[in-house]
N, C-alpha and C positions, 0 to 999 in steps of 0.2 A: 504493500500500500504506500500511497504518498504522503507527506506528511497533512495535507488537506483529509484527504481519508483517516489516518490513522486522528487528527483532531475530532472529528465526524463521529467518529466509533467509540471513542473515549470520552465522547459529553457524559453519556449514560452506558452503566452495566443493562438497563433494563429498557427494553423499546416503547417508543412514544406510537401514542392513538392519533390518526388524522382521519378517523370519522365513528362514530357513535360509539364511545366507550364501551356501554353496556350490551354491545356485540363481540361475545368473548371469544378468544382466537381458536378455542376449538374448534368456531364455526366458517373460520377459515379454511381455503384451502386453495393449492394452485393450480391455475387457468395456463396451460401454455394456448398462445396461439401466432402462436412461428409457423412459417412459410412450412417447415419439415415436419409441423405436426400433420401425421398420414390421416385424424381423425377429419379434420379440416378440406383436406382433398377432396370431401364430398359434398361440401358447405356453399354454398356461394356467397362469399365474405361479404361482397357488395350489397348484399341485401340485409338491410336493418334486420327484418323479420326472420331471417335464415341463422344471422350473428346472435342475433337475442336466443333465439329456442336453442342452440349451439349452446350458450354460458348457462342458462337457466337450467338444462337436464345436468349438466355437469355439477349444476350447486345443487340439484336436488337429488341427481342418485349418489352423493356425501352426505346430502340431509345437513347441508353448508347453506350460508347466508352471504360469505363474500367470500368473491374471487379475486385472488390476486397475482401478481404476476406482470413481466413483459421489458424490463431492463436489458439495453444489448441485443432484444430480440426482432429479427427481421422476419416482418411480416407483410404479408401478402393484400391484406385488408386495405392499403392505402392507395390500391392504383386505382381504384373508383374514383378518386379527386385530383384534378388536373392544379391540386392546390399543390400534391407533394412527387406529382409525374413531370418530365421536362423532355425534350425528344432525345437527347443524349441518355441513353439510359445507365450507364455507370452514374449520373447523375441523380437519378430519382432517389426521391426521401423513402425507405423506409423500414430504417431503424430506429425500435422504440428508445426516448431515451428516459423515461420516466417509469414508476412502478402506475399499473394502473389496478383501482379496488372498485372489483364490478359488483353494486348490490343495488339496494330498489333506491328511484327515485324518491328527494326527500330526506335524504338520509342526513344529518347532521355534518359536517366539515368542523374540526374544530387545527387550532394552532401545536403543532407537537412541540413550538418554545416559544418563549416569549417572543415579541415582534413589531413591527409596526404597517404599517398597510405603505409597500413602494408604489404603487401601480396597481390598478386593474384598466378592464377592456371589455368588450362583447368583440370576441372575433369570429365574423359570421362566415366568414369561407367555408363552402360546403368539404365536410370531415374535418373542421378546426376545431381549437375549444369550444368556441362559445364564451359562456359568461368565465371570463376568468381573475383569480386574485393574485398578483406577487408581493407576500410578504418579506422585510429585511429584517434578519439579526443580526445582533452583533455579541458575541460571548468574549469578555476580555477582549483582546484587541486585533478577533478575528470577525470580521465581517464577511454575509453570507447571506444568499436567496431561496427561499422557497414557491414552488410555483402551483396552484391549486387551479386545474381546468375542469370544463363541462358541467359547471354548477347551474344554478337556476339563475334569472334574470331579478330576482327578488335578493340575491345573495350582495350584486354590487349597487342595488337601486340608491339606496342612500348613502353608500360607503364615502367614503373621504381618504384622500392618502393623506397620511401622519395617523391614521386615527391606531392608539394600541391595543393590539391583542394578546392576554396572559395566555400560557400554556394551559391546553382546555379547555379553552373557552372555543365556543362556536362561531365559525367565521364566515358560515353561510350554509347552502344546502347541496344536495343533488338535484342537475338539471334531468330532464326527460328529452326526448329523440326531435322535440319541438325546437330545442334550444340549445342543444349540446352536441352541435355537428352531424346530428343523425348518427347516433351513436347507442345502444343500448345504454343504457347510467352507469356510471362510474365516475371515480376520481382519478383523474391524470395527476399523479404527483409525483414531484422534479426538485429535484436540491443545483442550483446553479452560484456558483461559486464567482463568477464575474459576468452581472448583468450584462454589460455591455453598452449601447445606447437603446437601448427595448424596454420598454414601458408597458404591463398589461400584453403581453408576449413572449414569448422565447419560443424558437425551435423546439421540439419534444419526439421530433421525427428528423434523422438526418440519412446524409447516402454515407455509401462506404469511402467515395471519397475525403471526407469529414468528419468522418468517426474519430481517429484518433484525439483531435483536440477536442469535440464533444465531451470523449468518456473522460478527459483531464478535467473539464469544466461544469461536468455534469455524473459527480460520482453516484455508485448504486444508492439509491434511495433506503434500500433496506441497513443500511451503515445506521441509520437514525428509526427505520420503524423495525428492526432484528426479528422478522417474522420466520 
């Protein structure tokens, strides 16, 4: 690990919640859905309706409530949207670079450390976030970004940047397929270590030309939720 990583993994022996505590991680469980997952071959990822029934039987023959999963992993689902294809195909975005936690819209978001609101956005590119939040911390004298997509429209309506959130506390909710790129619900969340100039944004899908500095700037997510 880097010393960024090895900081990250050492806040806490014990992983932080970034959505509804009283969802205990027994009822976790992981979703691959990588281009290699063979289950998926017979899916057709581009349809909302085909993606949902896909994660839904997977949470219910576990008798699970969230799925999670998808850091580093290249996936197939994103060549439906000319937001993350380009003609150059060594180009195309589509590795994930966030953890994403698929459970029912609604679900509570809450902050896994203290923080303050950098940025949000409604980024409505069809298969983008949607309503999104970038919160800033800063622990001693290491500053650092968290990125929270596909929430509802109700999540950023009154939000303000500067406004702070304790660890905990709730920072908004889960969007539905209306508002969250056409996406089954889930939480897109992404640890970025140098914003950049992005405001209610960041990349969360890169190509393989880009990966390298991505995964320096965008370490696994599970460092800070240890699932």
């Amino acid at each position: 690990m880097n010393s960024f990583e090895t900081f990250l993994a050492g806040i806490s022996s014990n992983g932080f919640f970034v959505i509804d505590k009283s969802i205990p991680l027994s009822k976790y469980v992981p979703i691959d859905l990588s281009a290699n997952n063979k289950l998926l071959q017979t899916v057709d990822v581009s349809l909302l309706l085909s993606l949902e029934t896909f994660i839904n039987e997977q949470l219910s023959r576990q008798n699970t409530l969230v799925g999670f999963g998808g850091y580093n992993e290249t996936r197939a689902i994103y060549q439906r949207s000319t937001h993350f294809t380009k003609s150059e195909n060594q180009n195309n975005r589509n590795i994930h670079l966030g953890i994403d936690l698929w459970t029912s819209a609604g679900t509570s978001v809450l902050a896994p450390l203290n923080g303050t609101v950098h940025s949000f956005k409604n980024n409505t590119n069809y298969g983008d976030y949607g309503p999104t939040i970038i919160l800033k911390h800063q622990i001693n004298d290491v500053i650092f970004y968290t990125l929270y997509g596909h929430l509802s429209l109700e999540s950023i309506a009154s939000l303000e940047v500067g406004k702070m959130f304790r660890q905990g506390e709730v920072i908004g909710t889960l969007g539905d397929a209306t508002v969250n790129g056409d996406y089954p619900p889930h939480l897109h969340f992404q640890i970025i270590k140098d914003i950049q100039d992005y405001k209610g944004d960041y990349p969360g899908v890169c190509s393989k030309t880009d990966l390298e500095f991505y995964l320096e700037n965008c370490p696994d997510p599970n460092l800070l939720l240890k699932l």
